[in-house]
N, C-alpha and C positions, 0 to 999 in steps of 0.2 A: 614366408609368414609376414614379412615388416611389409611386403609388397603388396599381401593382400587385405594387410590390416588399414593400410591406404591408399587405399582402391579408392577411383570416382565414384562406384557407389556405395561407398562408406564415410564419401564426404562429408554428406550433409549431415552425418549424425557427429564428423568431427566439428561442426559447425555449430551444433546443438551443445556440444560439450564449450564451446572457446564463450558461446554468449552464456552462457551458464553461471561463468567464473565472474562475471559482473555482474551478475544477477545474482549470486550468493553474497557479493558484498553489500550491495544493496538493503539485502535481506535482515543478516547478520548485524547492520547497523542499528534496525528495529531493535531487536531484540534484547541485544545485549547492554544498549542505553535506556532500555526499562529497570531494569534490573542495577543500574547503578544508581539511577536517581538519588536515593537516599543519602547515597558518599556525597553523589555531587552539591547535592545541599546543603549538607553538614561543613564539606570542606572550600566551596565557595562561597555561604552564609549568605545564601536566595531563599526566597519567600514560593510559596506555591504557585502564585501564577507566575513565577520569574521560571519557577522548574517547570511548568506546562508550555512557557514558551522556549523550551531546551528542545522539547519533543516538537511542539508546533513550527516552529522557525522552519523545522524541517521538512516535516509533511505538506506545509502551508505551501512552501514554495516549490517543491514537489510537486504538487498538485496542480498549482497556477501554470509553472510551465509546463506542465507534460504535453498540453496541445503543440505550444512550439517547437518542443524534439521534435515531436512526430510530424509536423511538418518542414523542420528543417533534414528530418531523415531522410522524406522522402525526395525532398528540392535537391539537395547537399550529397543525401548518399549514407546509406545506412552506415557502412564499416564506421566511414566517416566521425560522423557523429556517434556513435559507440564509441569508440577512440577516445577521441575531444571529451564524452562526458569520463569514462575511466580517467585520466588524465586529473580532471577536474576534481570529483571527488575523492583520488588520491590523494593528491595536496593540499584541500580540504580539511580530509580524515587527521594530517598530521599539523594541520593547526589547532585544532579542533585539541588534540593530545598536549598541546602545548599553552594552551590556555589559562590561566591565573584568574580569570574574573567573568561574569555570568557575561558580561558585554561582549567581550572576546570570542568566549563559547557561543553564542547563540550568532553572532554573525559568521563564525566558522558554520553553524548547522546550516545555516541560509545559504552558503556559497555551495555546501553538500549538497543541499537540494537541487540546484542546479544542474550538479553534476550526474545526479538521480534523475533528475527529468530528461537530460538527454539521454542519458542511457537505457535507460526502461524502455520507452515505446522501442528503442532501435532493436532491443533484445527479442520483442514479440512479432514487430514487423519482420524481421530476418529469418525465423522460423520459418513463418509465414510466407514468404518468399522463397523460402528453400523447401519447404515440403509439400508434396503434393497431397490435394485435401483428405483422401483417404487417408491417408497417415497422419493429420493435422491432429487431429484429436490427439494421438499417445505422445507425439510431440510437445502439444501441450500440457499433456498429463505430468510430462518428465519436466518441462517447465516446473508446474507447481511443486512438484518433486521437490525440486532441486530449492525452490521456494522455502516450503515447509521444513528442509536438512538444516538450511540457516538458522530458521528461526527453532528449530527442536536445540541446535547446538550451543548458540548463540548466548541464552538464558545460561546456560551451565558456563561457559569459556566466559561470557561476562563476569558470573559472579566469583571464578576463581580468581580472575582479572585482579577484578576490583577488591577483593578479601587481603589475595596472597601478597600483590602489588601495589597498583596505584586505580583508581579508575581512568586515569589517562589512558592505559592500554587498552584498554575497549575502542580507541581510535586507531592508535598505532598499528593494532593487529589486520587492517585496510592495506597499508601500504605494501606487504608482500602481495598479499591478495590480486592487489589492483594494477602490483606491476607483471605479474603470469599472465592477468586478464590479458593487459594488451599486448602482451607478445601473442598468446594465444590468439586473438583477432587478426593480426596482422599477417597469420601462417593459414589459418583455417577459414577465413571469414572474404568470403564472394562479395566487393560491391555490388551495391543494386540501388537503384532510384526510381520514383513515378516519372515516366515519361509521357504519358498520357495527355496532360498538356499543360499549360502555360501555369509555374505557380511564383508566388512571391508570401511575403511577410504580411501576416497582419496586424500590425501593430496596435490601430485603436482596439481593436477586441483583445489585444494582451491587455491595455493598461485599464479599459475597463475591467474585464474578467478579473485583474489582480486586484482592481484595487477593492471592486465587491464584497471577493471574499477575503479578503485582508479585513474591511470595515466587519464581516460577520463576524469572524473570529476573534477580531477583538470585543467587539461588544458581550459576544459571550463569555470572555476572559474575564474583561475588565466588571463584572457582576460580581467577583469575589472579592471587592472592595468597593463598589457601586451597587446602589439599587438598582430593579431593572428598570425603575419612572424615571432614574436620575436621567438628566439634561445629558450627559456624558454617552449614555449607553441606547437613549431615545434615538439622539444624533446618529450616532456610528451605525442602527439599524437604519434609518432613512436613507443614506452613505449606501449603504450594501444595496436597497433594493433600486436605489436610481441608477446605481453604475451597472447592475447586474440586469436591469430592466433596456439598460441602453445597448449591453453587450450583445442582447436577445435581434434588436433593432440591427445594428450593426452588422450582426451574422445572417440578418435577413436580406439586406440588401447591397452587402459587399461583394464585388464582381470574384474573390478570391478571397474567400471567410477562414479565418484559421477554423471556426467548427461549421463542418458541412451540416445544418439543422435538415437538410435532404435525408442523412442516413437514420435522423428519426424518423422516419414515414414508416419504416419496417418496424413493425411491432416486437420480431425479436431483439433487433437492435437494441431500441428502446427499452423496453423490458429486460433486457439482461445487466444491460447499465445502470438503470434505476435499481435493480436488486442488491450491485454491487456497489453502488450509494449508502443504501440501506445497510451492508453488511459490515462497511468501514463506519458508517454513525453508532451500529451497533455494539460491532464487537472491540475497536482501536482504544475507546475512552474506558473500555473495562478491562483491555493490558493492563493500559497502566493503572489504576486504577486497585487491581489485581496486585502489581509488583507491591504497592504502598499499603494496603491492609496487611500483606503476607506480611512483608517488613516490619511495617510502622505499627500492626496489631497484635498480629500474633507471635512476632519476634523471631524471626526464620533472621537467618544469615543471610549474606549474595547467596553465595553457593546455594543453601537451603533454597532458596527460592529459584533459584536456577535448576535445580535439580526438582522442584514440583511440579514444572510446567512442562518436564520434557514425556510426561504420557500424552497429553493430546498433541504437540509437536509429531514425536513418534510414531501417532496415528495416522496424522496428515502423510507423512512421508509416505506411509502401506500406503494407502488408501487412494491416494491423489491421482497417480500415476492408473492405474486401474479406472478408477471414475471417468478418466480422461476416454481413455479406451472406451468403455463401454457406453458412450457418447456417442462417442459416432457411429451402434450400432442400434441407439433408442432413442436417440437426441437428448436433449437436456433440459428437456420442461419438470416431468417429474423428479429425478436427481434432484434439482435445483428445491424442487418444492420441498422433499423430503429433508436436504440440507438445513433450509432454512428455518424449520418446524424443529430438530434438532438443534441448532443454535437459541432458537427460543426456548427451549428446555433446560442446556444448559446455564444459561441465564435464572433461569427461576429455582436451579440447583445451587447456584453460587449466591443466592439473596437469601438462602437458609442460614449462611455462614457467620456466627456470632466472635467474640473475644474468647471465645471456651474451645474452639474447633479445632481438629485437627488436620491431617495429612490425607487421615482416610476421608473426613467429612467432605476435603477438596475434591476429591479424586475422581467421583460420578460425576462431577461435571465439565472435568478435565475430560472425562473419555468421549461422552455424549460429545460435547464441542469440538474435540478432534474431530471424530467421527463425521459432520455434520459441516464444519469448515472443508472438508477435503471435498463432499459432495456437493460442497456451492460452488467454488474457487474455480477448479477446473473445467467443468460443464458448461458454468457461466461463462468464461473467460471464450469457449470456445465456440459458443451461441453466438456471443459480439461479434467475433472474427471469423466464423463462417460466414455472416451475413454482409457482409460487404465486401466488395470487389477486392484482391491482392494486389491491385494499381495503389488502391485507398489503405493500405495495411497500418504505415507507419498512423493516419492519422485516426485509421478503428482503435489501434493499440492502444493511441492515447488517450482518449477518450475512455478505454475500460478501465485504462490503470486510473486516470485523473479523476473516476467517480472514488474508486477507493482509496487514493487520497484524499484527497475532498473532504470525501463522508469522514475519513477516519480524523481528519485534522479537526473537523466540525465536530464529529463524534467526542472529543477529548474535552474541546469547551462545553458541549451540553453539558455531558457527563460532572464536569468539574463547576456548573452554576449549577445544578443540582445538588453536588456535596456542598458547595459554599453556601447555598441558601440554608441548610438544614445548621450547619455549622454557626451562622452568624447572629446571634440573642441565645444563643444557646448558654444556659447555666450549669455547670457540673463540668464532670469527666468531660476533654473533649474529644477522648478517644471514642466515648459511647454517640457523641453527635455524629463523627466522621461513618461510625459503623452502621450508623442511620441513613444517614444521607448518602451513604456507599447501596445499599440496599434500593432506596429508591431510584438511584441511576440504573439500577439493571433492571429494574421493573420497567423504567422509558423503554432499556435498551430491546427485552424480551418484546416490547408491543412492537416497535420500528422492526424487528425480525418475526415477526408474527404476520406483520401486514407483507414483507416481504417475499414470503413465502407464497400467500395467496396471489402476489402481484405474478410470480413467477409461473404460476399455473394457468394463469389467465393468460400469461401474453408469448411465452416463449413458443415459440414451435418447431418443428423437425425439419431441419436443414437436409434438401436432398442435393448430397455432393454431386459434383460436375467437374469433369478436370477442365482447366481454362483453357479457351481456345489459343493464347499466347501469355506467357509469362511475364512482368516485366523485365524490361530490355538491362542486363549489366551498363556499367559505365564504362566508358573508356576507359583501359587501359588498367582493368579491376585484374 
């Protein structure tokens, strides 16, 4: 039975399970640091955009390097770098727990992010690498799976976390996690690399790309204590689009571009990525967003609020795994459209939401968005990563995950100069500003997933698999 439980051809699904357990903490991370926020305000005594940059520090830089994982996966060596990043934001995580002051924390989150960008792309390129495309799709599906269990569980173990104990333990609970990971890697987990040909670092396109979007994000931060005319916030926009305008240059004419602008020529590519831009601006700045009305309005607990978000988690979990599947028998244009027509709904279900509402008022729009996330996430995820050669995995991966970080880190400041504009000359309750200016943020967010949904109709098309004529080559001595 143990013999045929690990069989060679049951490897690759132990494979699937080892990258799993770093991509559950990943996940997990999200989640359950929405859901404290509150603590962590009251008992570090931060201001809102100090809490918005708790969240952003880490999506930000999440996102900025996810191209360099995925191209140090593919130069270096997937296991490799899966490792390195586990490693990373395990010791992260327990700084992170150990923190006394927003400074501390928030450069804890940034060192996490690092460890998240390496380790992401390597989780989706490894798949990738290990499954042949027929089976690519439920692969991925069990990917988001495993995605969506994080984030279903997450919301609840945060908020008993932070209720029963301390919110520190929302960090702590990493470090088991992260030390299974790499064992698990280290037994299960096949090197592999792009051999295909000569690569290296791109440096000037990191430090433009980072610092672009470092200049966006803050400029949309810094509006909840700036006008958007002020000199402060004018600057930082101009900042974003010269450095992000030069990145564009860069990638054009660099003999070895960390982003191959090649692989936008395919309209799926293209399109699946911009939807999943669209999906992190959408739906990331309405977590949180979500966690602080729940909390700060209508007076839920952690727990309470932990425990409301787990019906459409829930759903994602059925649902993802399935979606994924049935992808690669219809491809993923309609899914994707229907997903995202669905998240727009949700959205205009959750802007009903006043200071009188309850659990059940939540709840239609909790299912609708489950519902509707599971058939974007997966589909999409597997549109990108069909469309490009498995030589190029590590750097398709990243490019899908670094849209929705991106979008989502982006998505968090729109969202929060939206509530801060409605909030700032406001006279009265400033509960009834917030609940205002909560509302118009999901109106943006409804139209940015509205337009998504059509983008996704228009551009995605039906991937017809092909097994590759050669796989890439293991590394030495893997």
């Amino acid at each position: 039975m143990k013999a045929r439980l690990f069989a060679e051809e049951n490897r690759k699904w132990w494979t699937l399970a080892a990258v799993s357990f770093g991509l559950f903490m990943i996940m997990l991370d999200n989640t359950v640091v929405n859901v404290a926020l509150p603590s962590m305000q009251r008992a570090l005594h931060i201001d809102r955009a100090e809490l918005e940059w708790v969240v952003n520090a880490y999506a930000l830089t999440f996102g900025v390097l996810l191209l360099t994982g995925g191209k140090l996966a593919d130069l270096l060596g997937r296991r490799l770098i899966f490792i390195v990043g586990l490693v990373v934001f395990t010791g992260s995580s327990l700084a992170c727990g150990l923190a006394k002051g927003p400074e501390v924390l928030i450069g804890a989150r940034t060192v996490q992010g690092i460890g998240a960008a390496l380790m992401n792309p390597a989780t989706l390129s490894i798949i990738t690498a290990t499954f042949p495309p027929r089976q690519r799709g439920t692969a991925i599906g069990i990917w988001a799976g495993v995605s969506a269990m994080a984030l279903a569980i997450g919301p609840l173990v945060g908020g008993v976390l932070t209720e029963k104990i301390n919110w520190s333990w929302i960090f702590f609970i990493n470090v088991p996690i992260g030390v299974i990971g790499i064992a698990a890697a280290r037994v299960f987990v096949d090197e592999s690399r792009d051999t295909s040909q000569e690569q290296r670092l791109d440096l000037p396109g990191l430090l433009t790309s980072g610092i672009g979007l470092f200049a966006l994000t803050y400029a949309l931060i810094s509006t909840n204590h700036h006008s958007w005319t002020s000199t402060r916030v004018l600057s930082l926009f101009v900042l974003a689009a010269v450095a992000l305008g030069l990145f564009v240059l860069l990638e054009l004419h660099q003999r070895y571009p960390m982003l191959d602008l090649s692989l936008f020529r395919d309209p799926t590519f293209a399109g699946a990525n911009t939807v999943m831009l669209m999906v992190g601006l959408a739906m990331f700045g309405i977590f949180f967003f979500n966690s602080l009305f729940i909390q700060n309005i209508l007076g839920y607990s952690a727990i309470e609020t932990g425990a409301t978000f787990l019906p459409m988690t829930v759903l994602i979990i059925l649902v993802a795994p399935p979606a994924g599947k049935l992808s690669d028998r219809v491809g993923s244009r309609w899914l994707v459209g229907l997903g995202m027509l669905l998240v727009t709904s949700s959205l205009l279900i959750f802007s009903t939401l006043d200071r009188a509402s309850s659990f059940w008022n939540i709840l239609p729009g909790l299912l609708v968005g489950g519902f509707g996330m599971a058939l974007t996430m997966t589909p999409t995820t597997a549109a990108a990563m069909g469309s490009v050669p498995v030589a190029k995995a590590g750097v398709g991966s990243a490019v899908i995950n670094s849209m929705r970080q991106v979008g989502g880190s982006l998505g968090i400041a729109v969202m929060g100069a939206v509530v801060a504009t409605q909030i700032h000359g406001h006279v009265g309750d400033p509960r009834d500003a917030f609940v205002t200016g909560y509302h118009h943020a999901l109106y943006v967010g409804a139209a940015i997933s509205l337009a998504g949904s059509l983008l996704a109709i228009l551009s995605i098309r039906q991937i017809h698999h092909r097994e590759p004529a050669r796989t890439p080559e293991p590394a030495v001595g893997a």
